[in-house]
C-alpha positions in Angstrom: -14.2 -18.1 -11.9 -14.7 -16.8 -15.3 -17.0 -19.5 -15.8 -19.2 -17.2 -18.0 -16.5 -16.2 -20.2 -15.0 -19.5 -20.4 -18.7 -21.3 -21.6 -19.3 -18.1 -24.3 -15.5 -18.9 -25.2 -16.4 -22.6 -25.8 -19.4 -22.5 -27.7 -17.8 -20.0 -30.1 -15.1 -22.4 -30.3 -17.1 -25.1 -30.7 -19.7 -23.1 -33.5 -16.3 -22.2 -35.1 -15.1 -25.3 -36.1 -18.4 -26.6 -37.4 -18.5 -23.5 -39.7 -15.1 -23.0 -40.8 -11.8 -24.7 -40.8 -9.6 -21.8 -40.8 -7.9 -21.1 -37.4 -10.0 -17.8 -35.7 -9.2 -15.7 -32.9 -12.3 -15.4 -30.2 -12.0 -12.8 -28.5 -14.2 -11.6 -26.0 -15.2 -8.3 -24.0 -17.6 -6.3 -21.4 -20.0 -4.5 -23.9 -19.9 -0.7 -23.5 -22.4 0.5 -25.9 -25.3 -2.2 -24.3 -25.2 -2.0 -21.2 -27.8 -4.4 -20.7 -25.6 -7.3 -22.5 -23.8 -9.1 -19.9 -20.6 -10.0 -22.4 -19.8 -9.4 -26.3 -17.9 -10.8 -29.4 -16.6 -9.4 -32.6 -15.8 -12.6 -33.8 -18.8 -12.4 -37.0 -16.2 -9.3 -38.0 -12.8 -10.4 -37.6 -13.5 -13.8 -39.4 -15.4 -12.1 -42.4 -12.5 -12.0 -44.4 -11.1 -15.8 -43.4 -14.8 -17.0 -44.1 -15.6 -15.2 -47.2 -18.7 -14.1 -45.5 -20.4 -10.8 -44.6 -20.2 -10.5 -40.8 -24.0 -9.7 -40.4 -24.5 -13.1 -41.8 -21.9 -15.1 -40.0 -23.6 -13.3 -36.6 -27.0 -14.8 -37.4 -25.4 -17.9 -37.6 -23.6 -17.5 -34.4 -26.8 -16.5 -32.9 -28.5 -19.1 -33.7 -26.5 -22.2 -32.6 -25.7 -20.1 -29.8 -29.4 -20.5 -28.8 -29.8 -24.0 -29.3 -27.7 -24.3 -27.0 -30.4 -22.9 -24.0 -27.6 -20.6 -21.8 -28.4 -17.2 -23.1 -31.8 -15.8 -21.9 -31.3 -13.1 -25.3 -28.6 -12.7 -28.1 -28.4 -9.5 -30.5 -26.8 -8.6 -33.2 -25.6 -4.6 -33.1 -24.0 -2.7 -35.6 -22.1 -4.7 -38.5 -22.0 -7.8 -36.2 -21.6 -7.6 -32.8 -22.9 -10.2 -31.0 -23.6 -9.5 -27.6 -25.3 -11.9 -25.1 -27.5 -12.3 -21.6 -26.6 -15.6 -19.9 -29.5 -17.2 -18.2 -29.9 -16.0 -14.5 -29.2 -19.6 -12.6 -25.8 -20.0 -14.1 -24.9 -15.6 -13.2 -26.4 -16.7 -10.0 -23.7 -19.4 -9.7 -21.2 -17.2 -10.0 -21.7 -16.0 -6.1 -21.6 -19.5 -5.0 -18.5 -19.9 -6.7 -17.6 -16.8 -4.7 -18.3 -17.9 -1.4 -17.0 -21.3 -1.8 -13.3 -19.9 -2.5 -13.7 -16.8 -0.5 -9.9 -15.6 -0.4 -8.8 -17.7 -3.1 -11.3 -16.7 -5.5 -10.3 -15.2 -8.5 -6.3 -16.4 -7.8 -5.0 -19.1 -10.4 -3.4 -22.7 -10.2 -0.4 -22.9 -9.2 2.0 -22.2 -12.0 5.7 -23.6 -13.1 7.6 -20.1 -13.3 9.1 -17.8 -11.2 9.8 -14.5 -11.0 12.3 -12.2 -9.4 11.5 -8.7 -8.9 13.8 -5.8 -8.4 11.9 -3.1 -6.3 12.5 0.1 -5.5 16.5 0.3 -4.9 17.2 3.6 -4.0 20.3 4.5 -2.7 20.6 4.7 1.1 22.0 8.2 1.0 18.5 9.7 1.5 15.0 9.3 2.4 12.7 7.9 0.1 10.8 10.6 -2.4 7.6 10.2 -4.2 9.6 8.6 -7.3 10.3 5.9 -5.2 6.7 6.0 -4.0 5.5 5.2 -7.1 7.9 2.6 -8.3 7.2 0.9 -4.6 3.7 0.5 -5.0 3.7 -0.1 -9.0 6.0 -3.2 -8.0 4.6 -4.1 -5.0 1.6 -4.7 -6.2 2.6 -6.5 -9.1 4.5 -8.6 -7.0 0.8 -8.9 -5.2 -1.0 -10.0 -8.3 1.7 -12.4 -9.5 1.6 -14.6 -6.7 -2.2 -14.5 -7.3 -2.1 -15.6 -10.9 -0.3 -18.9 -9.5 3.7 -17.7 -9.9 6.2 -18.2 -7.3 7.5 -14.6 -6.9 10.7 -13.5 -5.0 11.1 -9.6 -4.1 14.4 -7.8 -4.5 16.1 -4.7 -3.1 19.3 -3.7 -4.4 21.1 -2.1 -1.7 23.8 0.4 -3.8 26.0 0.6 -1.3 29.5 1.0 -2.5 31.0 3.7 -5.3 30.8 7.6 -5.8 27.7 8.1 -4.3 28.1 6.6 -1.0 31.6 8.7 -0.7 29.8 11.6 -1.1 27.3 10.8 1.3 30.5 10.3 3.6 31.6 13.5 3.0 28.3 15.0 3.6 28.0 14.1 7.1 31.6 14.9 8.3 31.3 18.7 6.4 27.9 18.7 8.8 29.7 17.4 11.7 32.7 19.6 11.2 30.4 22.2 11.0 28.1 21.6 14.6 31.1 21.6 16.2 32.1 25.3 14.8 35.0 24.6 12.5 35.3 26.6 9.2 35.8 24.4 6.4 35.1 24.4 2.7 31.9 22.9 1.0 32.9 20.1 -0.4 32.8 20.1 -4.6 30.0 17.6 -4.3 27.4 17.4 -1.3 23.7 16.3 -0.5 21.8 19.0 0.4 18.8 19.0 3.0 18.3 19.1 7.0 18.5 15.2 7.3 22.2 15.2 6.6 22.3 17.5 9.5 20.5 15.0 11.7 23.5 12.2 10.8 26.2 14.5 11.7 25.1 15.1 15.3 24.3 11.2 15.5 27.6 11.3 15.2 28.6 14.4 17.3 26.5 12.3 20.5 28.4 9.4 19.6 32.5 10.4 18.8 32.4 13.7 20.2 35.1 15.7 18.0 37.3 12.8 17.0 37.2 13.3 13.5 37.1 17.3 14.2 40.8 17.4 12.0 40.0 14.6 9.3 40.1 16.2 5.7 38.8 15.0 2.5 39.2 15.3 -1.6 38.6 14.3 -4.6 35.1 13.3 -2.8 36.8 10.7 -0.8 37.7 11.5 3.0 41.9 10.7 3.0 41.6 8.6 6.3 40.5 5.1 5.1 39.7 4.3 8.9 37.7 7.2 9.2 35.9 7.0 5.7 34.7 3.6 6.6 33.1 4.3 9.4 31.2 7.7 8.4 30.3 5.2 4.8 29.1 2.3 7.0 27.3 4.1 9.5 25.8 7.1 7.6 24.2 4.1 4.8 23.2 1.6 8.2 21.3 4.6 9.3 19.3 5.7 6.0 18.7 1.7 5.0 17.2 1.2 8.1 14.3 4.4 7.7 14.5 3.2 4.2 13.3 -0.6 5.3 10.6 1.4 8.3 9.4 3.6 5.4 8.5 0.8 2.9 7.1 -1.3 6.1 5.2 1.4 6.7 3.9 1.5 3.1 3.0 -1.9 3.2 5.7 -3.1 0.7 7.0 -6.4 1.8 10.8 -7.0 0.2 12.5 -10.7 0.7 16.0 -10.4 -0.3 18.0 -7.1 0.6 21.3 -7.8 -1.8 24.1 -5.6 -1.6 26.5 -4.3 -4.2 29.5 -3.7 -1.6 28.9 -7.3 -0.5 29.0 -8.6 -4.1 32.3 -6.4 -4.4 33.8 -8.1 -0.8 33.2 -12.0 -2.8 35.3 -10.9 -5.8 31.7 -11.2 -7.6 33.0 -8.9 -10.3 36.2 -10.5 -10.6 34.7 -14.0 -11.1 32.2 -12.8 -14.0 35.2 -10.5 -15.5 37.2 -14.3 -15.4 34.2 -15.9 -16.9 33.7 -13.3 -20.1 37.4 -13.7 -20.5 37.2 -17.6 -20.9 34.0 -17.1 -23.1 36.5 -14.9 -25.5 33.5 -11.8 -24.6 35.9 -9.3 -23.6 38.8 -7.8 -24.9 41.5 -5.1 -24.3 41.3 -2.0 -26.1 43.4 1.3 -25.4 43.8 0.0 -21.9 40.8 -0.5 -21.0 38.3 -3.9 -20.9 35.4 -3.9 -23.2 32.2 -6.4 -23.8 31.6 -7.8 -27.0 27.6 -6.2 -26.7 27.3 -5.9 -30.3 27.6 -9.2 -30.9 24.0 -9.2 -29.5 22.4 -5.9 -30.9 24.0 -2.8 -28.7 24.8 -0.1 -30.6 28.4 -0.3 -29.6 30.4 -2.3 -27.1 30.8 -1.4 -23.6 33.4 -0.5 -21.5 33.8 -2.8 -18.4 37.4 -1.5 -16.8 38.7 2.2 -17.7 42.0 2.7 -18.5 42.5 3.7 -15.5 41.3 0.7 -13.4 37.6 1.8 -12.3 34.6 -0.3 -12.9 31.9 1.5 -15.1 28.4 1.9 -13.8 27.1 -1.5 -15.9 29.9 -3.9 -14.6 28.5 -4.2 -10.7 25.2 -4.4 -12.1 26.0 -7.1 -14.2 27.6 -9.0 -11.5 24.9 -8.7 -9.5 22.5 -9.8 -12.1 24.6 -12.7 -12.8 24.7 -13.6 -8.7 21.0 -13.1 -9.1 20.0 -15.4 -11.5 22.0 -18.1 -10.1 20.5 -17.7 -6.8 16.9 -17.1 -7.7 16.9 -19.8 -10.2 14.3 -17.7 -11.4 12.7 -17.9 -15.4 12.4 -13.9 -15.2 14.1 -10.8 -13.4 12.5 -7.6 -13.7 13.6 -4.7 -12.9 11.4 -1.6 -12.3 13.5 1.7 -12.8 13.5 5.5 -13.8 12.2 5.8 -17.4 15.9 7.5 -17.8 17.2 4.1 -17.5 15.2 3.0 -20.8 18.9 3.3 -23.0 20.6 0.7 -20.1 18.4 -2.2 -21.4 19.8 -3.6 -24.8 23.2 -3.4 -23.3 22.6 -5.4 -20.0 20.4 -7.7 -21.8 23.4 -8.3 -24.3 26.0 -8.4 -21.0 23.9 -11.3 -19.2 23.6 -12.9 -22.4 27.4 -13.5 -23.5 27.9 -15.1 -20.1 25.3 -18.0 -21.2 21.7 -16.8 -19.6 18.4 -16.5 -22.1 18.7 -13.1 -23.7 14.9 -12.6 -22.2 15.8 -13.2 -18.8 15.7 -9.8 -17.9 12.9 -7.6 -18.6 13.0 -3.6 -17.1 9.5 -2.2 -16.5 9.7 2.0 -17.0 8.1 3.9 -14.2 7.7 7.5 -15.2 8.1 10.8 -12.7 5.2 11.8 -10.6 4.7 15.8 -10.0 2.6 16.4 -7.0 -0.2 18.7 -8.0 -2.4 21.4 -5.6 -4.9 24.0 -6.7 -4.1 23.4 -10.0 -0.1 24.1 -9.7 2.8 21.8 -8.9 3.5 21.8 -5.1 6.8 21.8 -3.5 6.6 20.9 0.2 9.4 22.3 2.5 8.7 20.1 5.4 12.0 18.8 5.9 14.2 20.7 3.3 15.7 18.9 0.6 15.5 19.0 -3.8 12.5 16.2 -3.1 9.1 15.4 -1.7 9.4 12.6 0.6 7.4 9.6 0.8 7.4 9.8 4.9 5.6 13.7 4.4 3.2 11.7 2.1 2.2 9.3 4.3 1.5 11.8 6.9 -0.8 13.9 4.6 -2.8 11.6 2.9 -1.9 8.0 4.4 -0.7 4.8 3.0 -4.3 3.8 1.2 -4.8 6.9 -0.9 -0.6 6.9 -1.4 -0.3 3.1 -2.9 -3.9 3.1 -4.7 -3.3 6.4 -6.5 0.2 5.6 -7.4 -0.8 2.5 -8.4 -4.0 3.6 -10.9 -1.6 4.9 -13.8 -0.1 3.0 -16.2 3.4 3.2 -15.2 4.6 4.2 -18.7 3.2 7.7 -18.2 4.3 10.4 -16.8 1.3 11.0 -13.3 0.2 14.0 -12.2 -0.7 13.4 -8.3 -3.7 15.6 -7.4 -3.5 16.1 -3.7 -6.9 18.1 -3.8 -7.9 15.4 -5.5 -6.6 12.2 -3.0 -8.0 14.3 0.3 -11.6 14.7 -1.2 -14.3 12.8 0.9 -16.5 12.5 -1.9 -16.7 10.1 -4.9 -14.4 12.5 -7.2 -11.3 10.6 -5.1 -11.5 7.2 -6.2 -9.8 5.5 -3.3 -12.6 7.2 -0.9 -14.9 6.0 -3.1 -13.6 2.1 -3.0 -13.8 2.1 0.4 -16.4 4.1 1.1 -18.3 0.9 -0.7 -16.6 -1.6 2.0 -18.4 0.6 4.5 -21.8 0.4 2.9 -21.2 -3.4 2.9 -20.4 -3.2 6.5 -22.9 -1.0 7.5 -25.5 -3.5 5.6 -24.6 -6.7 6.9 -24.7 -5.1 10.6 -28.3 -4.3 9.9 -28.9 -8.1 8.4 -27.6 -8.9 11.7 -29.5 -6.9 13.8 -32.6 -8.3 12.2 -31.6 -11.8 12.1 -31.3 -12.0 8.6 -28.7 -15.0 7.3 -27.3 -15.0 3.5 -29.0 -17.7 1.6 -27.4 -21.3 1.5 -28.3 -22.4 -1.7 -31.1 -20.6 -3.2 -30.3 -17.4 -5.0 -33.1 -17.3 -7.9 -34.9 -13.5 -6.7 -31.6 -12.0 -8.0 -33.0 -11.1 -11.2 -32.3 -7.4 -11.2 -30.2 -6.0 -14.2 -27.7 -4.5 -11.5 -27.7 -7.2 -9.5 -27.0 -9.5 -12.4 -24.8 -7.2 -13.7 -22.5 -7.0 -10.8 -22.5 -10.4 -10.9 -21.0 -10.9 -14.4 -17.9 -8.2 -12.9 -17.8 -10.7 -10.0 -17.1 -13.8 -12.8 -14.2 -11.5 -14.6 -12.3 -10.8 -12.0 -9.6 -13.8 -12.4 -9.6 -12.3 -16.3 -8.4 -9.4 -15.0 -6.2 -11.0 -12.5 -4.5 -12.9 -15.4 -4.7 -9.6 -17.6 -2.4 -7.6 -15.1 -0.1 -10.2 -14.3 0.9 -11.1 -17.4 1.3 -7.2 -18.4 2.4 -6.7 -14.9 0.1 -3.7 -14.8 -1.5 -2.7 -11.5 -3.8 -0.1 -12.7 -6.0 -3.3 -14.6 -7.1 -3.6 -11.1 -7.8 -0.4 -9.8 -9.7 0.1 -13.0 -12.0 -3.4 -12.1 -12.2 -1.9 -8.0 -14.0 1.0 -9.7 -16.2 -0.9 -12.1 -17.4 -2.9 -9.1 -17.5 0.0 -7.1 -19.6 2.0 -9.3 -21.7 -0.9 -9.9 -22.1 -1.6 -6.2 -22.6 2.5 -5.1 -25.9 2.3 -8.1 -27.6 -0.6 -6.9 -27.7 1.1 -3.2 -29.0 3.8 -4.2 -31.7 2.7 -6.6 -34.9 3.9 -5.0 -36.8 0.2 -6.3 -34.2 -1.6 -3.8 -34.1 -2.2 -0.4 -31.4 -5.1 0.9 -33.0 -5.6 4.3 -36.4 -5.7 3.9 -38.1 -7.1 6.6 -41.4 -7.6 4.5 -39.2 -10.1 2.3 -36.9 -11.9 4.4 -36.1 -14.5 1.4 -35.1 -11.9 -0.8 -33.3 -10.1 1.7 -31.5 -13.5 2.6 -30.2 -13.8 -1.2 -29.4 -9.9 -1.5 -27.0 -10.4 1.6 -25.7 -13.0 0.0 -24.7 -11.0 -2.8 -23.4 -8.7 -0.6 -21.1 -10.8 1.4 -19.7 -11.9 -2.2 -19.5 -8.3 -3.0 -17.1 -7.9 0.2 -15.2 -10.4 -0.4 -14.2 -9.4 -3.9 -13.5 -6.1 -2.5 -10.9 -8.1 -0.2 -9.3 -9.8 -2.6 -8.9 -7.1 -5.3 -7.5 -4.2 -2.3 -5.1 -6.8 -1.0 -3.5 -6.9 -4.7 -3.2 -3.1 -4.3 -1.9 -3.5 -1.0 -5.1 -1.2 0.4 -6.9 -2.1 3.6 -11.1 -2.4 3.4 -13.0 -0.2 5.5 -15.6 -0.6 7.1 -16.4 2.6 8.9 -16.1 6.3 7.3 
């Protein structure tokens, strides 16, 4: 894998240091403007300056050692010196034996010394999960996907917020609901969740207590009886955590570790960090209250950990359980994907984890911008089951897990998506995910007919495939660990979905070019190689979807 890139990379290195001694950047690309050039450099322009050299001459230098050493079938210069080069056809052939040898494993890395821990998702369990969460599932997901690939040990993470304000209003939700199905007039609490799933709970809990809670009273958003506010906390988050945990099964997110922040709370995790940051001299007493010293490490100011009147602020579970994390994990990174709201929580908890003796790096938070669904042109609010959000379990119904993960997924998470459900429905090449997989069903449908006809991929001989496109495709084949590599160490998903439709488009051109037929039975030889570039081409396919978390096809 990336054998081609890796012998242009070398014998630029090597022409390099018999030309200059200064230390040069090679860097390498997919030419767009020649699209008969199977890779390019701009090396002749970037080390002009270091070599004291026009580019156009250090090019036709390049060129010419390049040639003496007998890979490249042609090398041009364009423009002001880029050098852009066809590899001789046996060693792009080789790439598809490389393919087939490795089948799954090719384009994955060597095993590497580092592991990550990735926070996914964590929404609280006082809901169902919307098309936010959709997002941030599949973005991390499948970088959790292509991680493993590119050789790191990767541990998944949901944080379970199950303790503070929000879980006593979700208490107080479902006994003003129950209260209600069982016809007594009561009050609407200050603060409630609104939507017909709350409604649901309550007669869950109607079925199962009958009207023994029918008096129980609440304020301050805290029901009075501890008893009875326990119970209607415990059950009402069991019950949403567990269609939280169907949901993302059904969504094909896999999660290792479910941590919880009322557990962390029940073994005095707080209390032990609090104890630590007060033998490290990082916290002090101010107007009755406990602060962190964050500005000793770049926040803007330092943070409150205890109000004056005894309550933990938001950052001092979370640093708890960051601590717990780390220790656990023993992992070189955490990362975190959250709410591009969150992006003014970073310095500070970065700062927090610090001053209790982790690397300041150790944490990293990946932004995952809002989604708006999208129809006709117009945002669309669906009123399925009633609520302020568009939930992921409506989503799966309309379009299905596939088109949900791949076009969530095909965005760079930093920017705020548009979801085009016009667009995802479409059975035409305009929807990209239709048009992925509507290549693994070509492939299928072409490897049925080989069968048919008795026609077997080619062991070892491959030299027919001397057809741009098919030597073309070939050269996407070879990049596909660079891209691998590319998105894992960005940790950005859409590099991938942006290769699947580069091979895709590749693959949809050469089946429809009118000069090419796969299974010909007036050239069984050349069929036998073609097939054998198709059952690379399928296998790629395979290997890229399952890093998307996408299913191939093979009927449409």
């Amino acid at each position: 894998m990336n054998e081609l890139n890796n012998l242009l990379f070398n014998n630029l290195k090597k022409i390099i240091q018999e030309i200059s001694s200064e230390n040069i950047e090679i860097i390498i690309e997919r030419p767009k403007q020649e699209p008969n050039a199977h890779l390019s450099t701009s090396i002749a322009l970037s080390s002009a300056k270091k070599m004291n050299k026009k580019p156009r001459e250090i090019a036709e230098i390049i060129k010419q050692k390049l040639e003496e050493t007998n890979n490249y079938k042609e090398i041009t210069i364009a423009g002001p010196g880029f050098i852009n080069v066809l590899f001789n056809d046996d060693l792009v052939q080789n790439v598809i034996k490389t393919v087939m040898l490795q089948k799954e494993k090719f384009g994955s890395s060597p095993k590497k010394n580092f592991i990550f821990n990735l926070e996914e998702v964590s929404a609280n369990p006082t809901g169902f999960l919307h098309v936010g969460h959709a997002r941030n599932a599949a973005i991390s997901d499948s970088t959790a996907r292509i991680l493993k690939f590119a050789g790191y040990e990767v541990q998944t993470e949901y944080y379970i917020n199950d303790a503070g304000n929000q879980i006593n209003i979700l208490a107080i939700t479902i006994l003003y609901n129950y209260q209600l199905l069982l016809n007594k007039k009561v009050e609407t609490p200050e603060e409630i969740y609104g939507g017909d799933m709350y409604i649901e709970v309550a007669k869950k809990f109607v079925d199962k207590y009958g009207d023994k809670f029918i008096d129980c009273t609440w304020s301050e958003n805290k029901i009075n009886n501890e008893e009875t506010a326990k119970i209607f906390k415990e059950e009402s988050t069991n019950y949403f955590l567990a269609i939280i945990k169907d949901q993302l099964k059904l969504f094909n997110v896999s999660i290792d570790f479910w941590s919880s922040e009322k557990k962390s709370i029940e073994e005095n995790q707080i209390e032990k960090m609090l104890k630590k940051y007060a033998e490290l001299g990082a916290a002090y007493k101010k107007d009755g209250a406990v602060w962190l010293k964050t500005t000793d490490l770049g926040d803007d100011k330092d943070r409150v950990l205890i109000k004056s009147n005894g309550d933990y602020t938001y950052i001092t579970p979370d640093l708890a359980t960051h601590h717990e994390r780390i220790q656990r994990s023993k992992a070189n990174k955490l990362v975190n994907f959250w709410g591009g709201d969150h992006h003014g929580y970073i310095v500070r908890m970065c700062a927090g984890l610090a001053l209790l003796g982790h690397p300041q790096d150790i944490l990293d938070i990946d932004m995952i911008q809002m989604v708006r669904l999208v129809k006709d042109g117009q945002e669309y609010k669906m009123s399925k089951r009633k609520g302020t959000a568009v939930w992921l379990i409506d989503l799966l119904e309309m379009v299905g897990p596939d088109a949900l993960r791949y076009m969530l997924a095909s965005k760079n998470p930093a920017s705020h998506m548009d979801f085009d459900l016009d667009l995802v429905t479409a059975k035409n090449s305009s929807n990209p995910v239709f048009y992925a997989q509507y290549a693994t069903a070509r492939i299928a449908n072409i490897l049925i007919q080989a069968e048919k006809n008795n026609i077997k991929p080619s062991a070892t001989n491959l030299s027919l495939l001397t057809n741009s496109k098919e030597l073309q495709m070939m050269i996407t084949l070879d990049l596909f660990n660079k891209n691998v590599e590319s998105a894992a160490k960005s940790r950005l998903p859409h590099i991938i979905t942006e290769y699947i439709q580069t091979l895709t488009k590749q693959f949809h051109s050469y089946y429809a070019e009118k000069d090419i037929k796969i299974v010909d039975l007036n050239n069984i030889e050349l069929s036998s190689q073609r097939i054998t570039l198709i059952k690379a081409l399928e296998q790629v396919f395979s290997n890229s979807f399952n890093l998307i978390g996408i299913s191939v096809v093979e009927q449409m």
